[in-house]
Every structure is written in C-alpha cells, then in structure tokens.
N, C-alpha and C positions, 0 to 999 in steps of 0.2 A: 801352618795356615797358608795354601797356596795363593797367591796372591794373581791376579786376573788384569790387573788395570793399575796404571796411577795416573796420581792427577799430581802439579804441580804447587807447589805451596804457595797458599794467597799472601801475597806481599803482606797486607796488612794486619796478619798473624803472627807474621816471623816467622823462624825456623821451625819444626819440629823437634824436640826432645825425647830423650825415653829417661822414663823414672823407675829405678829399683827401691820400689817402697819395701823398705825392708822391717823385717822385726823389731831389731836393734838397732839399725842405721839404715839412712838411707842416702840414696846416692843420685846425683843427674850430670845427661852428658849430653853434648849436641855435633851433630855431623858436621864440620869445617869443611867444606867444599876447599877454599883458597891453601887449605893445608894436605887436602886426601886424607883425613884423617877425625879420627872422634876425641873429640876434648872432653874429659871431666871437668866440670864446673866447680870452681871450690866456691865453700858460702864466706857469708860477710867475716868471718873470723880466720879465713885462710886455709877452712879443713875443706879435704876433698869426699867427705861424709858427714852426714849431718844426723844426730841421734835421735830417734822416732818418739821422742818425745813430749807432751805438750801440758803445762802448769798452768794454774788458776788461783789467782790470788786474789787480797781485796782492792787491790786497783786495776790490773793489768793478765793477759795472758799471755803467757810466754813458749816459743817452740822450738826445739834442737837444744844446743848448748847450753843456752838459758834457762831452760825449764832444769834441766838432767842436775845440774848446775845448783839449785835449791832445793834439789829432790829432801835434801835429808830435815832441812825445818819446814818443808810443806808437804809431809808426804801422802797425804790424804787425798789430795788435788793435785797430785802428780801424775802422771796417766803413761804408760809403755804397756811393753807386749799389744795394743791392739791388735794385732797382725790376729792373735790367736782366738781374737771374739769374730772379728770380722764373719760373716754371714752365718753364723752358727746362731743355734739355738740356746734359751738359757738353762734349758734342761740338761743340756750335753754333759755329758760324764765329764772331758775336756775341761770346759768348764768351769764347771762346779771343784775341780780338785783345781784350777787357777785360783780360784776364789778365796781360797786357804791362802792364799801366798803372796797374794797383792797387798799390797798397802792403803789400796783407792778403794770404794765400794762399788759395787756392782748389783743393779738388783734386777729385776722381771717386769719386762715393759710391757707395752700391749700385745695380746693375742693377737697371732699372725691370720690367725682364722682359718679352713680348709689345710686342717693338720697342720700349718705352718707354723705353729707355737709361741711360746712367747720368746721378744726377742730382749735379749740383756741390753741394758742401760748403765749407762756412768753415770754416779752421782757426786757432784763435786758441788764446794760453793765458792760462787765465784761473784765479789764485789758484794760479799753478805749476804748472799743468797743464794738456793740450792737450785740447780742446774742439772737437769737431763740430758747426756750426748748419748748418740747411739756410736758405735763403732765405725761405720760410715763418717758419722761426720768428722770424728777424733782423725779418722785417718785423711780425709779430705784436707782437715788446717795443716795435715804434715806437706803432703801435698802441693797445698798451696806456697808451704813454704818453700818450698824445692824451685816451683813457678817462680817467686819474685828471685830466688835465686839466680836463675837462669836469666830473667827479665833484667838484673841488675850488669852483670856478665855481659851481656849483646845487645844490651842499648836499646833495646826495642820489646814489643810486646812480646808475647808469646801465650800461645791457644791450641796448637797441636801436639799430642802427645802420645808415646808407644808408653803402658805401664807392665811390667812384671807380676806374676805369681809364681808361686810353686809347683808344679808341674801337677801335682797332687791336689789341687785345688779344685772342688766341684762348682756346680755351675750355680750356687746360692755365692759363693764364695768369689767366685770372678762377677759377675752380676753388681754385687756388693762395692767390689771394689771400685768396676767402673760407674756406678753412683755416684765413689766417693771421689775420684774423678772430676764427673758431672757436679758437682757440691764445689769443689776448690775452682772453677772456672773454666775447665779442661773439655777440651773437646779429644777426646779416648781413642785415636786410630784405631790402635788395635792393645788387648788383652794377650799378653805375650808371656811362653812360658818362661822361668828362670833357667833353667838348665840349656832349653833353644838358645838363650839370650845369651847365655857365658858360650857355646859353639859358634855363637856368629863370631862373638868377640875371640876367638881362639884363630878359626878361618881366618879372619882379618889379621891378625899376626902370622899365621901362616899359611898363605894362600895357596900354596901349591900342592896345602893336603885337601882342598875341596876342590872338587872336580865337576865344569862346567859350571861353576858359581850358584851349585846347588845343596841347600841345606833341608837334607831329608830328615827326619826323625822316624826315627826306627821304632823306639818303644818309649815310656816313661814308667816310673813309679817314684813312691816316696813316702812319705809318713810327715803330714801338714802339722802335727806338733810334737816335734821332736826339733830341737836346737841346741843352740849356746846358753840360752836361759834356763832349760831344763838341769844342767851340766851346773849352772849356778846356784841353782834350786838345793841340790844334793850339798852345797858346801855348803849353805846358808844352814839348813837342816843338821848337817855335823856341825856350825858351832855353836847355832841353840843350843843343843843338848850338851857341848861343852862347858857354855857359860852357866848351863842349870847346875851341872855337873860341880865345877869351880865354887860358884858362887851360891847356888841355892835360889836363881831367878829363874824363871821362866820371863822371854823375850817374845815369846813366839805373838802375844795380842800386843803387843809396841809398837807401832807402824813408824816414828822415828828411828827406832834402836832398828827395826829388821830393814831400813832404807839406808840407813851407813852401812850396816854389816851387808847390805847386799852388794852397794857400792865398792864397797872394799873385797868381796869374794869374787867378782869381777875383772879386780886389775890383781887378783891373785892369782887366777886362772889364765889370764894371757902373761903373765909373768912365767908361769911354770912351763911354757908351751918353748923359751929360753935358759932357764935355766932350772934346775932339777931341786930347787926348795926357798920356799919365802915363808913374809909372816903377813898374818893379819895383826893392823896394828890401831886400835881407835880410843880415843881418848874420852870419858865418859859416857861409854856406851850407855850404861844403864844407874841412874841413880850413884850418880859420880863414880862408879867403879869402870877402871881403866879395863881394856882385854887387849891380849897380846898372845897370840898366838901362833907355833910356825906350823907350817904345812908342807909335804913333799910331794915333788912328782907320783911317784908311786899308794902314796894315799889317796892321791887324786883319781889315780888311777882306778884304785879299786871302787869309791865310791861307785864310780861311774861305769864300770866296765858291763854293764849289761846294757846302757844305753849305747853305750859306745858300737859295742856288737848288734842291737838295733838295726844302726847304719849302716848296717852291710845289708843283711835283708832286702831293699827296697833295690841293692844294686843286683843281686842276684836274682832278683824276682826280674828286673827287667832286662838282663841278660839272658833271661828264660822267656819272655817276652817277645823279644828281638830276635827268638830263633839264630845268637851269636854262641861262640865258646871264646872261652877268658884269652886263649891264644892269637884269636881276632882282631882284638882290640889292637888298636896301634898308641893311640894315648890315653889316658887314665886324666881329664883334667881336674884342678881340685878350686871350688868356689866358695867363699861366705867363712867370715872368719874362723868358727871352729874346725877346718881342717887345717890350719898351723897347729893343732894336738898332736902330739908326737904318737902316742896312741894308734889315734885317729887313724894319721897317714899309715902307722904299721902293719893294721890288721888289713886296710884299704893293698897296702901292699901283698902280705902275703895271701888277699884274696886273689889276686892277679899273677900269684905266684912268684912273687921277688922284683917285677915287673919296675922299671924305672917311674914315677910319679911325675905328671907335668906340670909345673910352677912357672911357665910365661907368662899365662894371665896373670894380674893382681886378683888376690880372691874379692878384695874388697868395691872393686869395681868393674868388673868384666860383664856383667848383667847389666849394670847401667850400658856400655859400651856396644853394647850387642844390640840393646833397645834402641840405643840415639841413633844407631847406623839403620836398623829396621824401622825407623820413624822416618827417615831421611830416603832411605830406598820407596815407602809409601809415597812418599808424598812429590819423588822426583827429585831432590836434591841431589842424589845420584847420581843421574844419570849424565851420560859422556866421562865419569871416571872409570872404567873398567871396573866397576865392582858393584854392576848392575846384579844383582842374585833372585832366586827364586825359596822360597820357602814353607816346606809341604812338612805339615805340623800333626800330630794326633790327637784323638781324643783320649782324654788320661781313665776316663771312667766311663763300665758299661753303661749302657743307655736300652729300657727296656719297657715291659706293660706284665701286671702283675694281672694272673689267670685266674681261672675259676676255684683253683683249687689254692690259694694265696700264692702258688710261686710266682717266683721272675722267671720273665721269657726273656731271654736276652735278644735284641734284633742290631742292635751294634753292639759290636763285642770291643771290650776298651786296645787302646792299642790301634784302631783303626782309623787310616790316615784320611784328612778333612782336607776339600770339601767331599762331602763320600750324601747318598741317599739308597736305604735297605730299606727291602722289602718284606714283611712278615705274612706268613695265611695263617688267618684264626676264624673262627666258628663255632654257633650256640652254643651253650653248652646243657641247654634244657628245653624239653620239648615245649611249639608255641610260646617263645622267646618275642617279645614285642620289642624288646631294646635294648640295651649292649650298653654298659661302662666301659673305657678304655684309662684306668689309671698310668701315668708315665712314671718310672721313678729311675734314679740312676745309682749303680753301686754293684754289689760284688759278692752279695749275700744271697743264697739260692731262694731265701722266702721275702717275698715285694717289701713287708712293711719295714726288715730291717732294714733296707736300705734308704736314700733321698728320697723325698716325696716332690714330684716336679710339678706337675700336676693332671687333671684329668678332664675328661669327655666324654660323651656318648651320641649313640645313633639309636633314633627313634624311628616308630613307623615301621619295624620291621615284618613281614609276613608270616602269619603263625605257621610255623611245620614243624616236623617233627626234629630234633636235637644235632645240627650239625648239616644240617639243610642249608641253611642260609649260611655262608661263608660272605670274611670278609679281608679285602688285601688292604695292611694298617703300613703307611709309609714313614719312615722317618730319616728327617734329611738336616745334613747340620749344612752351615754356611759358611764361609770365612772366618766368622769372626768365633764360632762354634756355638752359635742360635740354633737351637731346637726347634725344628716343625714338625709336626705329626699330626696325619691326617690317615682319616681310615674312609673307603668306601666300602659298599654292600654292592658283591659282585656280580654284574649283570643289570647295573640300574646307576640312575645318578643321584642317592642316596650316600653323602659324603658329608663332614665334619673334619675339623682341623681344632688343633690350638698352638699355636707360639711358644714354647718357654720362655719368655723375658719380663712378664708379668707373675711369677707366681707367689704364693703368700709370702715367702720370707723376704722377699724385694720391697722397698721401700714403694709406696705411689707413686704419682708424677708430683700429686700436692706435696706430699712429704718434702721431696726434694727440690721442688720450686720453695717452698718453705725454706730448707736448707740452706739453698743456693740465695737468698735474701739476708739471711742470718750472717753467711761465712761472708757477705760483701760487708757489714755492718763490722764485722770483727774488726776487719781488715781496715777500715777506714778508723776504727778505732785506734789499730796498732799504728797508723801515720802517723794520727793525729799526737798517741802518746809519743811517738818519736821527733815529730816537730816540734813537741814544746820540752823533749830533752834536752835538744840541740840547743832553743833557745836560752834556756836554763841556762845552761853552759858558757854560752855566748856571755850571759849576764854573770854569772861565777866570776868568768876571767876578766869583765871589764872590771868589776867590783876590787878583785886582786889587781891589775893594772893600775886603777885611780887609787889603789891603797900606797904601792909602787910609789905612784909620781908624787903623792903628798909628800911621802917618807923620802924623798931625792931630790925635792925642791930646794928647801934652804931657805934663804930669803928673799929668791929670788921671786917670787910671789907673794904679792901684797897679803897682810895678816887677816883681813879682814876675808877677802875672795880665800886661803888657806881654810879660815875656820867655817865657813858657808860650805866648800866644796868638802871637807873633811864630816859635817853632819849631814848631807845630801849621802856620804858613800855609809856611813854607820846606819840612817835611816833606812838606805837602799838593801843594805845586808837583813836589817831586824827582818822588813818584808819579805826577804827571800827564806830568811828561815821560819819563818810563821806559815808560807804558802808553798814549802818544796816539796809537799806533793800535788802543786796543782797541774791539770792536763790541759794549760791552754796556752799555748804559745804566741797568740798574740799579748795576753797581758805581760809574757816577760819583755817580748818585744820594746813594750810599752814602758816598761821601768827599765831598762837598758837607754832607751834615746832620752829620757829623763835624765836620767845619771849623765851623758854626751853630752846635754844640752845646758846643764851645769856646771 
C-alpha cells in the first residue's frame, strides 16, 4: 500500500501499535523512538503472545491465557480459531467442515440480503444465558485485549493501530476485520498484509538488503485456511479413532473429552517439531478411562503430508506470479509457528533447491514488528530515524464485472500493485437495451457467481439502438487502504454511476457496529469492575490471615477481653467472605476490610 502523506501522532492517542491478530495467538508491538527500534509488548502474565482466545462463564468472560486456561471444563463457551469464520459465509464448505470439530456451537444468523448470505453466529451462555457473537465481535474482545495490553506497557492511552491479515484475505474478510477493529476501540490505520509485515520486520534486521527504504511486493498467494490447527485436526482425528479402536467409545460428540485431547495434540505437535517421538498422556479422558498414547515424528508426518505439500502450492504459484525463478530469491524467510515443522522447513527447502532457510526473524513475532514499525512510519513516529520507508503493496485477488454471458471480466488482474485505477470498455449486449447491470465480484474463477459477490449497479436511461451501439468505459480504482470504487459512464454523455465497496451485504452496518462498539465498552467495564473487587477480596483475604497471625502471637499481652471481641470480629469477617466470594463489588469488601481495621 503506497503510502502518500503522514500525519503525526495525536499526543492524546499515544503511540500507534500494530496487532498480529492471529489464529492461534496473537501478538502487539510498538515503535520505540528513544530505542530505534520495535518492542514486543508482553501481556500481564509475562508472555510475548497472547492465545486468541475468549471464554464465557456464569460470572465472568475471560481472554487469552485465562480462557485457553479452562478450555477443558468449559468447552462449549470457549471460542478460538475465529480467524477462520471471520467474514465468510455460513454456508461456506470451510465452514461447515469447522463445524465438525469445534466444541462451541455455531449457527446461521441473519441473511446478509443481496446474495450476501447468512452470516454464522456464536452461541454461548454466558451468565445463564444464551448469547449471540458474530466473529467480528469475538475477534474485536481479542483485540481489545491486546489494546489494554499495550495501554498497560506505556502508561498511556492508546487508539491508533496497523492490523494484520493473510495475504489471502478477500475484501469481506479485511472489511470484517477492520470492524472488529472499529468494535475493540481502534482506530485501524491501515489493513496490512502478514507476509508485507514479516518483510518489513526482516528489512529492519537487515537493512542493507532493502534498497532506498523501499518495500515493494511483487506478488502474493496463499490458502486463508490452512494452518497449525488443521495439522492438529488430523491428530485429534487419529486418536478418536484409536480411543474407539482401544476402548469401544466414540469421543468424537464429547466436547470436554475432544477439548483435552485437542489440548494435548497441540503440545504433542510442537514437541515433535524437537524431538522425534512423545506421548499423549490424559487422565480420564472419557468415563474414567485413562489414554496414553505415544506418537512419532514420522506418523506425524504421514498424517499430514498432503497438507504439508498444500503449503508449497501458494509459494510456487506466487513465484509464478512474481514473474521470479527459485534462483532469485536471496532469502526464503520463515513466519507463524508451524514452520518450526521439520517437514515443513524440508520440502520448503528442497522447493528452493537445498537453498539455506532464514530464521532471523522470531516466527512468532515479526508481523506484529513489521505492523508496529508500519503504524509508527504512518503516523510519523519515524521520522528523523533513517528508517523513513515507502510501501507499494498488491491486491491479492482479481477484481472484476460479471458479462452477459455469466463470465468474469477480469479488469484488475490480482497481483496488481495499489494505489492502481483500470480501465474496462463494455457494451449492450441486446438490441434497444434501456439499462445495464454492472455486478462487481472478486476472485479467480472464470464464471462471476463462483466467485465473491462485492456488489452491484446499473445505468439507466440508455438510448435504444441496435446491440453494442451504446458502449460504456466502467473504471475501477482501489485506494491506499484497498477500497474499491467503480463507476461506469455511457460514452459520449454524462450518464454515470458509481458504488464504493465498503458497504456490501456481508459487512456489518454502521447500527450494527455502533451497537457493538456500546456492548464491547460495557464488557470491558465489567472486566474492571470484576478485577477491582478481586483485588479487594484479596486485600481482605490477607487482612483476615494477618489478624488470625496477630491473635495467634499475641500472648498475654493483650487484654482477654479485646483478644476474644477481636478473635469473633475476624471468624464473623471470614463466615462473610465465604458466604459472598463470588461477589462483584469491591466496594463491599472494601467495607468489611476497615471494619475488621477498625476492630
């Protein structure tokens, strides 16, 4: 995305940040002027990622380590992979085969209307009741979390932010994201690809392989679900069918039993990625029967080796792309956890032909680092360190208008570097034509409906003639941020129409998200509020232990009478706290704390 202007950051914002809202985890980082350098932000627990997360219980919602944390006795109202519902459809084949495999429900929310379908719903109950999120907002509280992260780290607010996708990501899917965005408090700089994000972050370690502080992108591809939970999927699936095999259960409708065993095929799978065999080991998985099973590298392997081979695909397609050859390349870098797969890196290598692999970056953070420096460059934090850059980004998918005869016309071809505006000529296609449809849809599929549906227009009024008389020049122009406009005129006259993409059905409204954006403040004031009367709790905990102390230390030296007074004030004080330890209001502990002091 080439970048035109900046402006310098409004003191009373703070910093800018960039967030790698990831599948699995996610990450934030912010540009250090006084250092020249991009700091990862670790969260309140001391980790420099925080798991994508987010639980619903009957008192409280919990996100990151907390939620992941209780996954396995609440796993109905446990909520991850969002990443993979995010602006899709709920019809999506995707999907519908997640659907299988989750532990949370998922059902078909309102029709999006104008082909935009229905759009999937979480359903959880939370505080005794059943609760609809859409994937927007699920991913918005992660989000948000990342925000107080940040906010907690540098002392000060924070409101500007670069976010991450997948390079692969179509324009319902970034749209979406920067909603959810928009939802956690954020004001969205910019929609930034992940693979750009891990190259800035690479430049910035080695600056002397980008030349004039420019980072172009050549090409992209990818495949938007395909991951490390895929790779997880496949082992969960081998030991269902073990444990039926063994034992004579089926696990597979168990949403506890398949929330440990996924737990556990997870640190089996980054375990194998070190050493070449472990076990799964869980303690009544299913109706008090213990499982224990070991697994090797090479099993693993096999499972998986079709997906594994997948992943090369997306790189050769956009080496094909790029108009490069494998010999070109000067480094190979590697991002996002599952390429520590031994596998992985092998086939990745002898795609490149034996070719050395580059592991400067941390895979687990170099897209956050890429974003915080691209947040930072926006917004002027930059500037006066030498490492002022420019940033000329593509579009990852065609962008077209679907003809008379149902094909796509393609009038950007993907791969084409933004800001960019083409030109199409189209014309009646039937004689005495009075009006024209211009459907938009973007994708890759030679007939329009398989692909996106963006949306559509027409030009009215037109002169009846014979079939291809009336011609028309239809423009389409993305911007920085990769906003679709397309407008068509009728050539020779001022007979023109336009539409925008950033409204189309699958996008939330503005109510929706003013709605949202009310709700996620409400959360959030919630989650204080349950943490200030943690703390106060606690505060009263240790007095109550302390005055138990001073009784038990005293001796004689305190009158028997004030002994026995101040001993049933601390008994009285305890019964209370365990009659009301789940209550959410920190003033009353407050209250029975300088009670107990004032005693």
């Amino acid at each position: 995305m080439e970048e035109t202007g900046r402006r310098p950051t409004d003191e009373g914002e703070g910093p800018a940040i960039g967030i790698d809202l990831g599948t699995t985890y996610s990450c934030v980082g912010v540009w250090q002027p006084q250092h020249d350098r991009v700091e990862i932000i670790p969260n309140d627990l001391g980790n420099r990622t925080t798991p994508s997360w987010v639980a619903f219980t009957d008192s409280e919602r919990r996100i990151g380590e907390s939620a992941q944390y209780q996954a396995a006795v609440n796993p109905s109202n446990t909520i991850f992979d969002v990443k993979r519902l995010i602006g899709r459809k709920f019809s999506d084949v995707t999907v519908q085969n997640d659907l299988k495999l989750w532990p949370f429900k998922v059902i078909a929310g309102p029709d999006g209307g104008s082909g935009g379908g229905k759009k999937p719903m979480i359903s959880v109950t939370y505080k005794g009741e059943e609760k609809l999120f859409t994937a927007e907002e699920i991913s918005s509280m992660i989000l948000q979390k990342m925000k107080i992260i940040a906010e907690a780290y540098l002392g000060k607010q924070v409101k500007n932010a670069v976010i991450t996708v997948p390079a692969y990501f179509n324009d319902a899917q970034r749209q979406a994201t920067k909603d959810a965005g928009v939802i956690a408090g954020l004001n969205v700089l910019r929609i930034l690809n992940e693979p750009t994000a891990a190259a800035i972050a690479y430049g910035l370690d080695k600056k002397g392989s980008v030349k004039k502080d420019v980072f172009e992108v050549k090409a992209v591809n990818g495949d938007t679900h395909l991951g490390g939970g895929d790779f997880n999927n496949r082992m969960v699936s081998h030991f269902v069918a073990e444990f039926e095999r063994k034992h004579k259960k089926d696990i597979s409708t168990n949403p506890r039993a398949l929330g440990r065993l996924r737990a556990a095929c997870e640190r089996a799978k980054r375990n194998l990625s070190s050493v070449t065999e472990t076990s799964i080991d869980i303690e009544y998985l299913c109706e008090g029967i213990d499982f224990s099973l070991s697994i090797n590298r090479a099993r693993f392997e096999k499972m998986n080796l079709d997906l594994f081979k997948d992943c090369m695909e997306p790189v050769e397609n956009c080496l094909k792309d790029a108009k490069m050859e494998k010999n070109n390349i000067h480094d190979v870098v590697l991002v996002g956890g599952s390429t520590r797969i031994p596998k992985i890196q092998g086939l990745l290598q002898d795609l490149f032909h034996g070719k050395k692999l580059c592991n400067s970056v941390n895979p687990d953070e170099a897209v956050a680092c890429g974003a915080a420096f691209h947040a930072a460059s926006l917004t002027g934090a930059c500037l006066g360190t030498n490492k002022d850059v420019v940033l000329v980004d593509v579009t990852p998918l065609s962008l077209g208008i679907e003809t008379y005869d149902l094909d796509m016309s393609i009038v950007i071809p993907r791969n084409t570097t933004i800001r960019t505006k083409m030109t199409a000529k189209m014309q009646t296609a039937v004689d005495n034509q009075t009006s024209i449809l211009f459907p938009v849809f973007e994708g890759e599929m030679p007939i329009a409906m398989d692909n996106y549906f963006l949306g559509r227009f027409s030009l009215h009024n037109i002169p009846p003639a014979p079939e291809g008389v009336a011609k028309f020049d239809v423009d389409f122009e993305i911007d920085a941020n990769g906003i679709l406009t397309v407008s068509a005129v009728l050539v020779g006259s001022d007979n023109r129409d336009q539409i925008t993409i950033t409204n189309h059905s699958a996008r939330l409204s503005k109510e929706e998200i003013d709605r949202m954006v009310n709700e996620a403040e409400e959360y959030k004031a919630q989650d204080e509020q349950r943490k200030k009367a943690a703390m106060a709790k606690n505060a009263l905990e240790n007095y109550i232990h302390y005055a138990r102390g001073t009784l038990s230390g005293c001796g004689n030296r305190a009158g028997m009478k004030d002994k026995i007074a101040l001993r049933e004030a601390v008994e009285r004080t305890g019964r209370w706290l365990e009659w009301n330890y789940l209550l959410c209001d920190a003033l009353k502990f407050e209250e029975k704390r300088k009670e107990l002091e004032a005693d």
